[in-house]
C-alpha positions in Angstrom: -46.6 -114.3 68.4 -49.5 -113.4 70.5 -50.5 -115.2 74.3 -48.8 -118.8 74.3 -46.1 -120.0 72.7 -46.8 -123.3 70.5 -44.6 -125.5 73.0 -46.5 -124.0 76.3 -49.9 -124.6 74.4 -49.1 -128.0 73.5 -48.3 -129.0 77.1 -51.1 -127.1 78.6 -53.7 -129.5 76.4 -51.3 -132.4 76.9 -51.7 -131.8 80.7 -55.6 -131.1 80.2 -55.9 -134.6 78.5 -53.8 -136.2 81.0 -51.2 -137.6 78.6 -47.7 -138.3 79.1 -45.1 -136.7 76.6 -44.5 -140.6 75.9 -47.9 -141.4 74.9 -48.3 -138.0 72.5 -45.0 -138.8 71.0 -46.4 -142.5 70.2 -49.1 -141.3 68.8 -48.1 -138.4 66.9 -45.3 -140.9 65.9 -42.1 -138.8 66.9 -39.5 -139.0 69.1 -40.3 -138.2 72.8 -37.0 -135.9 72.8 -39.1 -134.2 70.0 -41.9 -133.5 72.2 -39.6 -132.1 75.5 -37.6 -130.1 73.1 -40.6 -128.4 71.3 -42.4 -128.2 74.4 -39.0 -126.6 76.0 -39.0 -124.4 73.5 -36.1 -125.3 72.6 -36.9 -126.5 69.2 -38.8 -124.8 66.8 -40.8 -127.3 65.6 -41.5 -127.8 61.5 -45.4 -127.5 60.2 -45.0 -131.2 59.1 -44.0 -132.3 63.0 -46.5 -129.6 64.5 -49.5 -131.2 62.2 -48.6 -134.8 63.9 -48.3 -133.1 67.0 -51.5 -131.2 67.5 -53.4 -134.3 65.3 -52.5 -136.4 68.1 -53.8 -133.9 70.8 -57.3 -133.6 68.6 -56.2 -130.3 67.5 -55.7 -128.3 64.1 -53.1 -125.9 63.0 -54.7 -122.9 61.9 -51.7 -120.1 60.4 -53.7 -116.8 60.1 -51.7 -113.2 59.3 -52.7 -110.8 61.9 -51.8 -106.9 60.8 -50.1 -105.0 63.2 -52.0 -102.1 62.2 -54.4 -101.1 59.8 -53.4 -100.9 56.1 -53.4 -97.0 56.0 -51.0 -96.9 59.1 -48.5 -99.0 57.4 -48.5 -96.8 54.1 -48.7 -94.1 56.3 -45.4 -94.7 58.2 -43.8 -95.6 55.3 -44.7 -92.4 53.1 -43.4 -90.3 56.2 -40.0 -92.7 56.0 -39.7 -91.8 52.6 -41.0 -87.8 52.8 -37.9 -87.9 55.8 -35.4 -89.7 53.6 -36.2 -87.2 50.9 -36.3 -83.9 52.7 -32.7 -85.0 54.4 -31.0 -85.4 51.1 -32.9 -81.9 49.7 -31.8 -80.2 53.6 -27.6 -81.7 52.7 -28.0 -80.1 49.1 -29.5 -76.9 50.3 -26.7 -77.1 53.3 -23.4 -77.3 50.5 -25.1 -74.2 48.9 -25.1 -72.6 52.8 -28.9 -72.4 52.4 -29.9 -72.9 56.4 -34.1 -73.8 56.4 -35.9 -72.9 59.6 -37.2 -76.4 61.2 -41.2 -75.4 60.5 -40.4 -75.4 56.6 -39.0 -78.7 56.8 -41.5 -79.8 58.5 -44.4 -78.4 56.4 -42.0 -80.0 53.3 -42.4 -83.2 55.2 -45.8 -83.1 55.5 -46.2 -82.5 51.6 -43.8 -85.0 50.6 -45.4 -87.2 52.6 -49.0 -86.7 51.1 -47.2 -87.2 47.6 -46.5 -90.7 48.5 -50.0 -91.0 50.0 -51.5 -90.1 46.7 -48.6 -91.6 44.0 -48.5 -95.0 43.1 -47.5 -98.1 45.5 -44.6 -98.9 43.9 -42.6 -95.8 44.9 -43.5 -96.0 48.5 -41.8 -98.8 48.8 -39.1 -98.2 46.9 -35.9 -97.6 49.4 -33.8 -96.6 46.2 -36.6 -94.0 44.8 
């Protein structure tokens, strides 16, 4: 989660508005102990208790998904995951038959095996079995 956690940001505008965790719990209708723990952190609050919550501070929950990179990072990492996984298993069959590649082939087969996942279809570049 990104800058405050829900329980600091709750007490910060609780603070703000000047109300007491006794008043917000009234009218939120909760517990007070709900309210301390949450704002604690020591609770992680449900969406049904949060809604009440922030409702009674004047607020609403927005949940938005934030990528942690962009989309062709993500299948990028993981087609290199998968060209590694494969090149190790083709680098322990090569080793039983004493066949020692030199590290700038497996690199270059890396690279290749990577732009195969690139190009092939989704389903395989997420497929840890494949």
């Amino acid at each position: 989660m990104r800058g405050l956690k829900i329980g600091a940001l709750i007490k910060s505008i609780r603070i703000q508005l000047g109300m007491s965790q006794k008043a917000l719990a009234k009218r939120a209708k909760v517990p007070q102990s709900t309210i301390s723990r949450i704002e604690q952190e020591e609770r992680d609050a449900n969406l049904s208790t949060l809604n009440k919550i922030l409702g009674a501070i004047s607020c609403n929950l927005v949940i938005v998904p934030l990528l942690e990179d962009s989309i062709d990072h993500i299948r990028r990492k993981q087609a290199r995951k998968m060209a590694e996984k494969h090149v190790r298993y083709l680098k322990g069959t090569m080793n039983l038959e004493n066949q020692q590649p030199d590290s700038s082939f497996i690199a270059e087969l890396i690279k290749q095996e990577e732009e195969r996942f690139m190009q092939g279809p989704n389903a395989k570049l997420w497929d840890e079995n494949a």
